[in-house]
PyMOL CGO cylinders between C-alpha atoms (Angstrom):
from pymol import cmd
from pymol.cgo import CYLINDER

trace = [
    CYLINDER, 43.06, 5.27, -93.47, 44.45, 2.56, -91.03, 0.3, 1, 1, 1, 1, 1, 1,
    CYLINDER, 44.45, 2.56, -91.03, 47.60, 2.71, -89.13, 0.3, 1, 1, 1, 1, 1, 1,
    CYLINDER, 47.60, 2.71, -89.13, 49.43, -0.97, -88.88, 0.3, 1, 1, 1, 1, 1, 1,
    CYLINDER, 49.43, -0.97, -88.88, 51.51, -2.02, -86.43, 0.3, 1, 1, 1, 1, 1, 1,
    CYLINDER, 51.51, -2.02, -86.43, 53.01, -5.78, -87.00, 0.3, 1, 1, 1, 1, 1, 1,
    CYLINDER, 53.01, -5.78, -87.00, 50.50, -6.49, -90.18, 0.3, 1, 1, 1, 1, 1, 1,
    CYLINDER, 50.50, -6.49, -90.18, 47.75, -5.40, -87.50, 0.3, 1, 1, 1, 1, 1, 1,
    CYLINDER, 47.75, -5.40, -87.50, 45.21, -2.41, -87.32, 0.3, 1, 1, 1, 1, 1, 1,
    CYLINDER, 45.21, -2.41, -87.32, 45.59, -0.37, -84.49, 0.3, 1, 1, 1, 1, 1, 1,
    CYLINDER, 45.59, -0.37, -84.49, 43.93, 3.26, -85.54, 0.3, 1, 1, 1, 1, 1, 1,
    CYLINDER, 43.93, 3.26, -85.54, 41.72, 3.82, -88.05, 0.3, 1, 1, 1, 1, 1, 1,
    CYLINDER, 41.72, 3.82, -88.05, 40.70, 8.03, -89.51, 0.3, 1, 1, 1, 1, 1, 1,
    CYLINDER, 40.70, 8.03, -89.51, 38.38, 8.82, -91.74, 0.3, 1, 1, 1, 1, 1, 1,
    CYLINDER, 38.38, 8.82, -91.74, 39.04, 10.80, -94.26, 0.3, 1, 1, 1, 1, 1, 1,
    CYLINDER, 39.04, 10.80, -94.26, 37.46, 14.10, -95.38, 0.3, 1, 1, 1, 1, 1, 1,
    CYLINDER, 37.46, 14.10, -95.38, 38.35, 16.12, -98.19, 0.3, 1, 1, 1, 1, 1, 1,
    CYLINDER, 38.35, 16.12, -98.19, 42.47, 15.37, -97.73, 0.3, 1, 1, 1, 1, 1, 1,
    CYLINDER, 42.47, 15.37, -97.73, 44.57, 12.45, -98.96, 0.3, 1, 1, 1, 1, 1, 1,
    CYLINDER, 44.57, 12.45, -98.96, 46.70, 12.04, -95.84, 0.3, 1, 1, 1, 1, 1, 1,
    CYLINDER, 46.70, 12.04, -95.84, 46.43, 12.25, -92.04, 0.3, 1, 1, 1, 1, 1, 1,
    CYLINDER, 46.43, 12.25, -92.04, 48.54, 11.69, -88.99, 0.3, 1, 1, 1, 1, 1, 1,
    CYLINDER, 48.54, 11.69, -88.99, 48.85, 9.03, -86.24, 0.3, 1, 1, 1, 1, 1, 1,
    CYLINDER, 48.85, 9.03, -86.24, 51.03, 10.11, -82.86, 0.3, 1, 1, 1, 1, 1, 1,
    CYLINDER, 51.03, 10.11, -82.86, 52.67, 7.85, -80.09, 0.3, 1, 1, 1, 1, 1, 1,
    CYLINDER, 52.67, 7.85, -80.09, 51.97, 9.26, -77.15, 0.3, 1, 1, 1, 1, 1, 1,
    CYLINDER, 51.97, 9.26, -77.15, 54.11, 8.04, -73.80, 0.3, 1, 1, 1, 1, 1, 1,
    CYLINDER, 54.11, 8.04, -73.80, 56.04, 5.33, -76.07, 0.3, 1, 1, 1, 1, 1, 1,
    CYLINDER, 56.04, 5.33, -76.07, 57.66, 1.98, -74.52, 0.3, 1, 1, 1, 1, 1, 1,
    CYLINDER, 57.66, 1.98, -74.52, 60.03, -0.82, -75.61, 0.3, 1, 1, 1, 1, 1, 1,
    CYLINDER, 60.03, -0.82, -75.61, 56.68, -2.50, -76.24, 0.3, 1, 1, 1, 1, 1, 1,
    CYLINDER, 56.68, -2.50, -76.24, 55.87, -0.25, -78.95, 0.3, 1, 1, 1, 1, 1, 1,
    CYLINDER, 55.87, -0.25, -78.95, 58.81, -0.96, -81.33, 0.3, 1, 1, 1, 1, 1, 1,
    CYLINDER, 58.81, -0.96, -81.33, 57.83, -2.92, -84.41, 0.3, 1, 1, 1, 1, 1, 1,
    CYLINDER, 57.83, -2.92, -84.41, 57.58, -2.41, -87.98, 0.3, 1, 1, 1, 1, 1, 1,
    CYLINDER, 57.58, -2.41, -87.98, 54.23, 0.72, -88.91, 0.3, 1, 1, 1, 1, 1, 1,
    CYLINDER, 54.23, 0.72, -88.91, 52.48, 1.19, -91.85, 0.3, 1, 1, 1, 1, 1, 1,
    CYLINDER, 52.48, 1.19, -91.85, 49.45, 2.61, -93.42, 0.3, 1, 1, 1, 1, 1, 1,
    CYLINDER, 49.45, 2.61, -93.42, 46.77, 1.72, -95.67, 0.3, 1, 1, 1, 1, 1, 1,
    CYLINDER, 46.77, 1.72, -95.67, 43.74, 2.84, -97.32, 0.3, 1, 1, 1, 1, 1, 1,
    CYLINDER, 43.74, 2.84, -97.32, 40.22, 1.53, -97.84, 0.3, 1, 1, 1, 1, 1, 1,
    CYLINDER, 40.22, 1.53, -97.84, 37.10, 3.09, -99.73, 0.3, 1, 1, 1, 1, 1, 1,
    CYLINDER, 37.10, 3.09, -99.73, 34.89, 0.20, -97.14, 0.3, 1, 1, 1, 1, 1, 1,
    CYLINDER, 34.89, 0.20, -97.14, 35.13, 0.47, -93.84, 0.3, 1, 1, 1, 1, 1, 1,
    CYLINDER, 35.13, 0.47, -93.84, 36.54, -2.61, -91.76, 0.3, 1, 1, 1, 1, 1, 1,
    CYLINDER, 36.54, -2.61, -91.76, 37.10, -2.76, -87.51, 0.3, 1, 1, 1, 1, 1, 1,
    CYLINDER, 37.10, -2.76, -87.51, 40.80, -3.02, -86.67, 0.3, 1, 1, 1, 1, 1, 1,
    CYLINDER, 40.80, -3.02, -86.67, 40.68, -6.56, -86.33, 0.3, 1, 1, 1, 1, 1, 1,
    CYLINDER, 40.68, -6.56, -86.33, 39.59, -7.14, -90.14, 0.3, 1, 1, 1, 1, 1, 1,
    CYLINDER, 39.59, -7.14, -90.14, 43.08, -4.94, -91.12, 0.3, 1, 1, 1, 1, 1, 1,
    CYLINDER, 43.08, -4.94, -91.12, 45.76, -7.72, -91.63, 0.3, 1, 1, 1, 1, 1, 1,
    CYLINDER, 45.76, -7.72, -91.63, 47.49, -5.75, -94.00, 0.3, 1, 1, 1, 1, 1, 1,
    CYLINDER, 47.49, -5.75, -94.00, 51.26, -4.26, -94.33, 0.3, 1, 1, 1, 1, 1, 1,
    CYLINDER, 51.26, -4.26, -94.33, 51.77, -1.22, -96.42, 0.3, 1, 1, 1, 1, 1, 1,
    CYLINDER, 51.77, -1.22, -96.42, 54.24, -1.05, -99.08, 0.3, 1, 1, 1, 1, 1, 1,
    CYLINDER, 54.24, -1.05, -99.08, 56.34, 1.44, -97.45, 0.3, 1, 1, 1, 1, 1, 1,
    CYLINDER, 56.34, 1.44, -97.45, 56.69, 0.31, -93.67, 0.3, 1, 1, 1, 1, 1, 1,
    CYLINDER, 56.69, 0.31, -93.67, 58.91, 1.76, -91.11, 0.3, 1, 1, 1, 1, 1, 1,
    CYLINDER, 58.91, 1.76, -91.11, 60.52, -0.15, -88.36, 0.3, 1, 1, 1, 1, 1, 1,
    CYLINDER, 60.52, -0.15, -88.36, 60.30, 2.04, -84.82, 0.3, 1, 1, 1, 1, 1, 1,
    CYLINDER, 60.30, 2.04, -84.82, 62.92, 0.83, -82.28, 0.3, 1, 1, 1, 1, 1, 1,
    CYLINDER, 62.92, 0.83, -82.28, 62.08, 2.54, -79.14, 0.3, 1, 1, 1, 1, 1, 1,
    CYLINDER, 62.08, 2.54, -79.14, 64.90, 2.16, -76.16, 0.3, 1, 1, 1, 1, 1, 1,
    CYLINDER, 64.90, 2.16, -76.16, 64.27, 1.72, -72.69, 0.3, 1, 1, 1, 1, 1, 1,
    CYLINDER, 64.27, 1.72, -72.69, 67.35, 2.60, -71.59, 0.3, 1, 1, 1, 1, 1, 1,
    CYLINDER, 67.35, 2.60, -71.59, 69.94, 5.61, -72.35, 0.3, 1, 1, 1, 1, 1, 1,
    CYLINDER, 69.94, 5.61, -72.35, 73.72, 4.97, -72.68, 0.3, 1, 1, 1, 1, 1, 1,
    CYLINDER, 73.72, 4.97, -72.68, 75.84, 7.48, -70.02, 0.3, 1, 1, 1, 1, 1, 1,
    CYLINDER, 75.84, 7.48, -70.02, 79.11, 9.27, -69.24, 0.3, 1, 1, 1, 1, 1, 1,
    CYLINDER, 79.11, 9.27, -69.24, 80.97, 7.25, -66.48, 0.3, 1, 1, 1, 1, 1, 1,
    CYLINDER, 80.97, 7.25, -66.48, 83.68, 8.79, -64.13, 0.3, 1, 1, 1, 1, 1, 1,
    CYLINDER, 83.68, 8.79, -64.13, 86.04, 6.91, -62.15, 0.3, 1, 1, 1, 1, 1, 1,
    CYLINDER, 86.04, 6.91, -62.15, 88.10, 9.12, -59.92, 0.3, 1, 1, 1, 1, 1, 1,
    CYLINDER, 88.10, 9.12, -59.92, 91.19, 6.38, -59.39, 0.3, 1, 1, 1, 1, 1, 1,
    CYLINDER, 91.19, 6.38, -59.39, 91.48, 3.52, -61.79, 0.3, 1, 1, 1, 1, 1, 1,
    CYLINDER, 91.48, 3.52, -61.79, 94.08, 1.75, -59.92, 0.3, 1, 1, 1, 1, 1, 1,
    CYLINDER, 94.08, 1.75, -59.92, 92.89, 0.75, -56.14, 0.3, 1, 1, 1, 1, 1, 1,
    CYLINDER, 92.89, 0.75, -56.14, 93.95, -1.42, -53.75, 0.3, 1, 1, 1, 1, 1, 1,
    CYLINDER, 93.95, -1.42, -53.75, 91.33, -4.10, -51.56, 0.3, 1, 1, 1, 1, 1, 1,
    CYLINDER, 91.33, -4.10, -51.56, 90.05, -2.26, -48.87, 0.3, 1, 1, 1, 1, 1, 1,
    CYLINDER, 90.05, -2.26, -48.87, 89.71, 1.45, -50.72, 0.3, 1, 1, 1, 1, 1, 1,
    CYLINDER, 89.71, 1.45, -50.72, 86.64, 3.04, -51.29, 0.3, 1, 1, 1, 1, 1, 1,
    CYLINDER, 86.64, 3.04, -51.29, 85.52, 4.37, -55.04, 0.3, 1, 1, 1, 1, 1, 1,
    CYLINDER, 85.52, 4.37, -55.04, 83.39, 7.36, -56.08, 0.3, 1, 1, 1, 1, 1, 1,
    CYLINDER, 83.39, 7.36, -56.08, 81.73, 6.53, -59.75, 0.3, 1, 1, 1, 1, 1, 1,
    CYLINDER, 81.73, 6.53, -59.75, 79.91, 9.44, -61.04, 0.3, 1, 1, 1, 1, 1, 1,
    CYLINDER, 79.91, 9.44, -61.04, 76.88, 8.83, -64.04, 0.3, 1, 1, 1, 1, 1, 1,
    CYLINDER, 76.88, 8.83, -64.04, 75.58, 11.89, -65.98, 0.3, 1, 1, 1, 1, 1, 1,
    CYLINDER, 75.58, 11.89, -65.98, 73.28, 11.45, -69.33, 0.3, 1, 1, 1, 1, 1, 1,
    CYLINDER, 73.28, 11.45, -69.33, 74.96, 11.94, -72.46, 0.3, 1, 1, 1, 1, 1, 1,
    CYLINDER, 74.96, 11.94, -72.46, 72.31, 14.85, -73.16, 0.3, 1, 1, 1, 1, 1, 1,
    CYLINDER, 72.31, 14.85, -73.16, 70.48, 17.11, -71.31, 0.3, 1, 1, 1, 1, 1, 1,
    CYLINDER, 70.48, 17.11, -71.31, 66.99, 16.14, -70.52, 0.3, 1, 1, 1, 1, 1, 1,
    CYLINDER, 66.99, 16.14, -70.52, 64.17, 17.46, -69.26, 0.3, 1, 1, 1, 1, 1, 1,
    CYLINDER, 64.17, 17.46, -69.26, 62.94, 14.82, -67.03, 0.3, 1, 1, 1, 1, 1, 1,
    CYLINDER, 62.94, 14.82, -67.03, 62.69, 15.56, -63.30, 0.3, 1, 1, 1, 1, 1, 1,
    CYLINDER, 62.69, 15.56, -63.30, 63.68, 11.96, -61.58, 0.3, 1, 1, 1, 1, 1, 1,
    CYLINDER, 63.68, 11.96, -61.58, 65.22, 9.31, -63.54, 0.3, 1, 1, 1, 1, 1, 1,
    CYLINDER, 65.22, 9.31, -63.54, 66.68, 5.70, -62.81, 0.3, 1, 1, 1, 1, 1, 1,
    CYLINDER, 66.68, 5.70, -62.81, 70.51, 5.44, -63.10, 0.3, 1, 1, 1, 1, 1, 1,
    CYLINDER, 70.51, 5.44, -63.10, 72.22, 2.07, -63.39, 0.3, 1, 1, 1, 1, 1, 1,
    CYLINDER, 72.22, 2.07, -63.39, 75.80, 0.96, -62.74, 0.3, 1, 1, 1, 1, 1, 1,
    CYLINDER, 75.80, 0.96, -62.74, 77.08, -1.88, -64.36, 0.3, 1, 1, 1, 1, 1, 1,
    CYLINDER, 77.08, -1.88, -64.36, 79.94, -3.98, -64.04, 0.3, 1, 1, 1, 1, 1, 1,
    CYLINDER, 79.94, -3.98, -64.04, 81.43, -6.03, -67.07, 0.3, 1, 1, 1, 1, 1, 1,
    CYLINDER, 81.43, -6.03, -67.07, 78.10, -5.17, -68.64, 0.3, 1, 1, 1, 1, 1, 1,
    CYLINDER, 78.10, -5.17, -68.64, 75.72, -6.76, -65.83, 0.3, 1, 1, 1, 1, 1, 1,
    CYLINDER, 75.72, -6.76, -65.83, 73.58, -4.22, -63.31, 0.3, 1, 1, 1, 1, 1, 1,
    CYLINDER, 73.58, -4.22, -63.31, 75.30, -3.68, -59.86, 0.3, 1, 1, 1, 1, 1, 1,
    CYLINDER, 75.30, -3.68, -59.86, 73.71, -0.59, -58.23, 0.3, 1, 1, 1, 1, 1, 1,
    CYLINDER, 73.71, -0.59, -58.23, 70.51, 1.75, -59.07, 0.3, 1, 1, 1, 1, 1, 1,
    CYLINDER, 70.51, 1.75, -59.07, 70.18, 5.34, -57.67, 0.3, 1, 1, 1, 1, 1, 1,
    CYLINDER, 70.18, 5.34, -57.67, 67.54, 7.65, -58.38, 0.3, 1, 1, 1, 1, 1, 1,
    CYLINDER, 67.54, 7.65, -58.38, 68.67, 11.10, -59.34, 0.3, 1, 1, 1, 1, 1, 1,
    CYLINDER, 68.67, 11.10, -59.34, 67.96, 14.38, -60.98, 0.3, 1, 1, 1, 1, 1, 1,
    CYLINDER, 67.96, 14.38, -60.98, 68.33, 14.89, -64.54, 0.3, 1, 1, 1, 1, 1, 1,
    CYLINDER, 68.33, 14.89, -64.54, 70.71, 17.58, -64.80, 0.3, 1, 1, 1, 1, 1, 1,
    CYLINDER, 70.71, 17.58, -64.80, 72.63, 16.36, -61.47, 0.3, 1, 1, 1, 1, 1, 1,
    CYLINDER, 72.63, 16.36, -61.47, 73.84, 12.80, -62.82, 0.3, 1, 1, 1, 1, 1, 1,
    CYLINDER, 73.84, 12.80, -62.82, 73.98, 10.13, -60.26, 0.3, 1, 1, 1, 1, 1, 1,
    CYLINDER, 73.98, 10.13, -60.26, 76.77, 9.30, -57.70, 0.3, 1, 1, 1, 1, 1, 1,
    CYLINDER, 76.77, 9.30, -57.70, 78.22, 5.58, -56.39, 0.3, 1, 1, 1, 1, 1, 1,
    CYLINDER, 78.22, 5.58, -56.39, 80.18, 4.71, -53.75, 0.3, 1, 1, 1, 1, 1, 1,
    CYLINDER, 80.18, 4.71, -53.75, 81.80, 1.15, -53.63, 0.3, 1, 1, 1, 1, 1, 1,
    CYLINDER, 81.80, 1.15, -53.63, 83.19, 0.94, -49.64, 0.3, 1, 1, 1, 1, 1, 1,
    CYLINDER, 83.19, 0.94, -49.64, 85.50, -1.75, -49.13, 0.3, 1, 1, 1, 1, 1, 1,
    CYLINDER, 85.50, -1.75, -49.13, 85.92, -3.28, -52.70, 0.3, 1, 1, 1, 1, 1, 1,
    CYLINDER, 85.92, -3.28, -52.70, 87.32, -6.67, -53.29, 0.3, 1, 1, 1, 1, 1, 1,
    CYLINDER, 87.32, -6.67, -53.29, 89.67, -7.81, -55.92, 0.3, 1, 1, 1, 1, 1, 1,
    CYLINDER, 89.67, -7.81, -55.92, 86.46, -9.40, -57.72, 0.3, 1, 1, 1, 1, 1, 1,
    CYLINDER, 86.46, -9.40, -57.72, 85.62, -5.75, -58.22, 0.3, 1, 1, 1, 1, 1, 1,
    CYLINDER, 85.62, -5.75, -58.22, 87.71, -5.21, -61.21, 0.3, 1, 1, 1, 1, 1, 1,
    CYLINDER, 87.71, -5.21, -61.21, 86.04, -5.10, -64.29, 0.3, 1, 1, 1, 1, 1, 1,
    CYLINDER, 86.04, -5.10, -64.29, 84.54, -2.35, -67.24, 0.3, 1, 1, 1, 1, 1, 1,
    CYLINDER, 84.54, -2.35, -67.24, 82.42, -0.23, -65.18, 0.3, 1, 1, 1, 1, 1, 1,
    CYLINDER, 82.42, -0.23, -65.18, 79.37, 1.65, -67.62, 0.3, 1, 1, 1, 1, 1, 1,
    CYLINDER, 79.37, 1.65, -67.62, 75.96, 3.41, -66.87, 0.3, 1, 1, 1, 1, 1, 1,
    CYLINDER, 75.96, 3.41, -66.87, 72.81, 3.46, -68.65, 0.3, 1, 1, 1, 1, 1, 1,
    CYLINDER, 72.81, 3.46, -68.65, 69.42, 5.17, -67.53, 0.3, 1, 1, 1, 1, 1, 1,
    CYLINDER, 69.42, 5.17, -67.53, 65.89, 4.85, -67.81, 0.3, 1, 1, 1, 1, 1, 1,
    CYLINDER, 65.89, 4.85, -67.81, 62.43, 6.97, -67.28, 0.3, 1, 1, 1, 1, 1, 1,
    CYLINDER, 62.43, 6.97, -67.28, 61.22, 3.80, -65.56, 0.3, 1, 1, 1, 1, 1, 1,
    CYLINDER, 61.22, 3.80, -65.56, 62.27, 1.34, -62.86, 0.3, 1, 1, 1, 1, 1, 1,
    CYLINDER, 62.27, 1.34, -62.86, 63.69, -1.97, -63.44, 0.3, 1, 1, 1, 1, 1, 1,
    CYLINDER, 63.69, -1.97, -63.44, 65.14, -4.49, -61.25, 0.3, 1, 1, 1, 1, 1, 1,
    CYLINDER, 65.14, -4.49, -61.25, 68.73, -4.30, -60.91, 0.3, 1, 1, 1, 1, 1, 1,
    CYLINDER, 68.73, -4.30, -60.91, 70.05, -7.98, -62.27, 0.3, 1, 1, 1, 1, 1, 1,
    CYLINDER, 70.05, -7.98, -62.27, 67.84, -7.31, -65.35, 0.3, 1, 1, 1, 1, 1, 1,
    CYLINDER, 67.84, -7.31, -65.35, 69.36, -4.01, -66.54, 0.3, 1, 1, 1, 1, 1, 1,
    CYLINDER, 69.36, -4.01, -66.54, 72.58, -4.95, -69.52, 0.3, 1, 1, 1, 1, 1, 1,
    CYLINDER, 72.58, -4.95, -69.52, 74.59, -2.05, -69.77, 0.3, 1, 1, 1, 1, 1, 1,
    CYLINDER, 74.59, -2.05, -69.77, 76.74, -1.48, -73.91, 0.3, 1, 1, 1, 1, 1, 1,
    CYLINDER, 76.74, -1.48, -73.91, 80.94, -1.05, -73.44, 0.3, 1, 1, 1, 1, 1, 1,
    CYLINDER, 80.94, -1.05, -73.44, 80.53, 2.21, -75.66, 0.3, 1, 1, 1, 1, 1, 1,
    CYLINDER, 80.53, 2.21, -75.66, 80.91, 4.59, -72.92, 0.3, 1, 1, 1, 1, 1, 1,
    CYLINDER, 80.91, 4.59, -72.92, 82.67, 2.79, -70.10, 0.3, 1, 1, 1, 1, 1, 1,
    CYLINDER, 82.67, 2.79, -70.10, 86.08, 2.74, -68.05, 0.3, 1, 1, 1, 1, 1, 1,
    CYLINDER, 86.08, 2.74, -68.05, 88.23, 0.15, -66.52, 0.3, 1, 1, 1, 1, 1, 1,
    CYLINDER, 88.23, 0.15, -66.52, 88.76, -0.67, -62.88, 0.3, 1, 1, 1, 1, 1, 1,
    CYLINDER, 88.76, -0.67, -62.88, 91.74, -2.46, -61.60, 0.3, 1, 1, 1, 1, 1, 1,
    CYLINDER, 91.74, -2.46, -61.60, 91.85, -3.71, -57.91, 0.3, 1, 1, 1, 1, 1, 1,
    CYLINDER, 91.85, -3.71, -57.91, 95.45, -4.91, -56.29, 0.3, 1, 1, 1, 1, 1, 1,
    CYLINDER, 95.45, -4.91, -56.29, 95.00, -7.31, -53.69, 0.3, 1, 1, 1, 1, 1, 1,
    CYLINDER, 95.00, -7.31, -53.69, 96.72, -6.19, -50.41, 0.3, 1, 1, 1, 1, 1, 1,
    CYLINDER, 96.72, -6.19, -50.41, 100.52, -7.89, -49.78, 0.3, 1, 1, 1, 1, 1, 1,
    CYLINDER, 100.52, -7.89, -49.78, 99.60, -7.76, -46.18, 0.3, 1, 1, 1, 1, 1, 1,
    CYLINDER, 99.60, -7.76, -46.18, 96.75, -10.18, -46.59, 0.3, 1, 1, 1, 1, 1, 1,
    CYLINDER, 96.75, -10.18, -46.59, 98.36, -12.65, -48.57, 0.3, 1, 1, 1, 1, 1, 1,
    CYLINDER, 98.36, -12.65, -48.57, 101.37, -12.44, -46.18, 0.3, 1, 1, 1, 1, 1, 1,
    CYLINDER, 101.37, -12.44, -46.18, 99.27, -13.57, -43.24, 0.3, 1, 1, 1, 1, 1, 1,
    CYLINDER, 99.27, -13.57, -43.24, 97.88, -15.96, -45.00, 0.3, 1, 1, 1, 1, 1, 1,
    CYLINDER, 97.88, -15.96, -45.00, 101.07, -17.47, -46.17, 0.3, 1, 1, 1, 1, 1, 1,
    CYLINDER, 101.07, -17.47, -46.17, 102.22, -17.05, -42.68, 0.3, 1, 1, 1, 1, 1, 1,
    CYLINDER, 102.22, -17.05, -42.68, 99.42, -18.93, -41.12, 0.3, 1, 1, 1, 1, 1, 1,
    CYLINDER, 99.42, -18.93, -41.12, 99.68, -21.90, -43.32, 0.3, 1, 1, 1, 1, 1, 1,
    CYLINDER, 99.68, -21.90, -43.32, 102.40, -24.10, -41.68, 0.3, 1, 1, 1, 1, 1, 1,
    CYLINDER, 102.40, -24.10, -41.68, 101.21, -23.65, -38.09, 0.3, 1, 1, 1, 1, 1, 1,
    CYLINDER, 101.21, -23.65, -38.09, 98.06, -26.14, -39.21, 0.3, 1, 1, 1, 1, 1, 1,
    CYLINDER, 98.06, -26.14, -39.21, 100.33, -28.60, -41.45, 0.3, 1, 1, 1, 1, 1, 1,
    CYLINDER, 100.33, -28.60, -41.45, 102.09, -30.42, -38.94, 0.3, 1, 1, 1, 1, 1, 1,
    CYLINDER, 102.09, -30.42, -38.94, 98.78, -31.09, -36.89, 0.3, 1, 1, 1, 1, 1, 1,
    CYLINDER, 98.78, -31.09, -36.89, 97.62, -33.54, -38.87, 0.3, 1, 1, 1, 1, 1, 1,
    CYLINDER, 97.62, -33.54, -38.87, 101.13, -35.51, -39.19, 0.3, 1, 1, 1, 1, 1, 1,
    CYLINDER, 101.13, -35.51, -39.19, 101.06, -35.62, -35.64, 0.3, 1, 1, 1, 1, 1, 1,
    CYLINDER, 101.06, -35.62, -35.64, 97.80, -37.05, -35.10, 0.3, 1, 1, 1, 1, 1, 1,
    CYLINDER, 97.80, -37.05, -35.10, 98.70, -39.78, -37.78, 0.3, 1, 1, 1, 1, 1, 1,
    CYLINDER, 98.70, -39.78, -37.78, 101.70, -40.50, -35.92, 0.3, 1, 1, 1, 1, 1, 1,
    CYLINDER, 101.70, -40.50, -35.92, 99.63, -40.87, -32.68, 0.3, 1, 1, 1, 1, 1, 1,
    CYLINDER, 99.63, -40.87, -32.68, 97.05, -42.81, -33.87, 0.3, 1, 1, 1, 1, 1, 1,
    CYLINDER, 97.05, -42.81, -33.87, 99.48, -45.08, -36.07, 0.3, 1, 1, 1, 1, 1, 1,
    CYLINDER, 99.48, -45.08, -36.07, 101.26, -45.89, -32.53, 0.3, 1, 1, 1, 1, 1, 1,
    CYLINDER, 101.26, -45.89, -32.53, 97.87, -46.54, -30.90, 0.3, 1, 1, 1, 1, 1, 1,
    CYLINDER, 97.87, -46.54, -30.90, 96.89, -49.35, -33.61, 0.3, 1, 1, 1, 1, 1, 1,
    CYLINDER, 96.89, -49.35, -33.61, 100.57, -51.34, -33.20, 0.3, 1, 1, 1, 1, 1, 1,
    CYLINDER, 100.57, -51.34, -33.20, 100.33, -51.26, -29.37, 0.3, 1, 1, 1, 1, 1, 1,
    CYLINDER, 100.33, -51.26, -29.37, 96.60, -52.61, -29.73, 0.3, 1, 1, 1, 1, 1, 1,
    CYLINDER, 96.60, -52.61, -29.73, 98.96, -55.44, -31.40, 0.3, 1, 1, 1, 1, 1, 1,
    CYLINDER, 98.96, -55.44, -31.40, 101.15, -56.46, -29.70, 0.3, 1, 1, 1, 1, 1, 1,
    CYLINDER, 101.15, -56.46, -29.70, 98.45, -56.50, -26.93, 0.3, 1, 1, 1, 1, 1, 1,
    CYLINDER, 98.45, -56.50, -26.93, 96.66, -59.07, -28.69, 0.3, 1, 1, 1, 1, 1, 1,
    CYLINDER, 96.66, -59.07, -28.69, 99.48, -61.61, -29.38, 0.3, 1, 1, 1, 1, 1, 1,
    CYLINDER, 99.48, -61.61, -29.38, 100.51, -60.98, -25.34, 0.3, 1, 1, 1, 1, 1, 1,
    CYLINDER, 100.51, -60.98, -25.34, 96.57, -62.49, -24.04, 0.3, 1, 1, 1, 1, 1, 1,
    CYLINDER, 96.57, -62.49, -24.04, 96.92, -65.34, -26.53, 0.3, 1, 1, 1, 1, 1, 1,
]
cmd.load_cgo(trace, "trace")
């Protein structure tokens, strides 16, 4: 009996005295998604001679990641706050450490290591207005690098930030202090170039 992944042999039993036998994934990965089947042989063939597919194949998708619960404390903050985002696994687990992810508008932000049962914690200090956006977690056994992880919008919860009136004030405020400057030194140097002149037509 040979196990196929992909059209390929991968495993191969021999059978004695029974008509069927059984293959397990052990430790399984995104890598090891792909359409399995099985077939049989009286000869025997190496792996690399099976090129067959089975008539009844099954398609494995195997996730890396885990969609979570998301909790945002205060929806509605202002620049300059600080917000607590809390992550916990949709189901218990019985992993000791896993990876937590926090994305924003579906893109990885922040990555925190936690326990399974516990859930995982984030603190944004001193958020911006670009900090608005549909906040969402996903998890993982393994490690990944933060701008790869893509987070779904099935579990996830909105974050509006209101840019503080006091900033825009002093900005507003600010602004015609540095307008006239440059009318000034136009007028200045306009003066300079119609005295340099009448200079001229005075020496000829």
């Amino acid at each position: 009996m040979y196990f196929c992944k992909d059209g390929l042999g991968i495993r191969m039993e021999i059978l004695v005295g029974s008509k069927e036998t059984t293959f397990w994934l052990a430790d399984v990965g995104p890598n090891d998604s792909g359409n399995y089947s099985c077939v049989f042989s009286k000869p025997k063939y190496s792996l690399g001679e099976v090129t067959s597919v089975g008539q009844k194949s099954v398609f494995v998708h195997v996730k890396d990641f885990e969609d979570a619960r998301i909790f945002i404390r205060n929806s509605s903050v202002s620049e300059g706050d600080t917000v607590d985002i809390k992550c916990a696994a949709l189901e218990s687990t019985t992993e000791t450490f896993l990876h937590m992810y926090l994305c924003r508008n579906r893109l990885g932000v922040k990555k925190k290591v936690f326990e399974g049962s516990s859930g995982a914690h984030f603190t944004l200090r001193h958020i911006r207005g670009e900090g608005s956006g549909n906040y969402s977690c996903v998890y993982s056994k393994k490690t990944h690098t933060t701008d790869s992880v893509r987070c779904g919008n099935e579990n996830s919860a909105t974050l509006q930030v209101t840019e503080n009136s006091s900033s825009s004030n002093r900005l507003t405020n600010v602004l015609p202090m540095f307008i006239p400057i440059p009318i000034v030194l136009l007028c200045v140097l306009g003066g300079t170039v119609v005295l340099c002149r009448k200079s001229n037509k005075k020496g000829e």
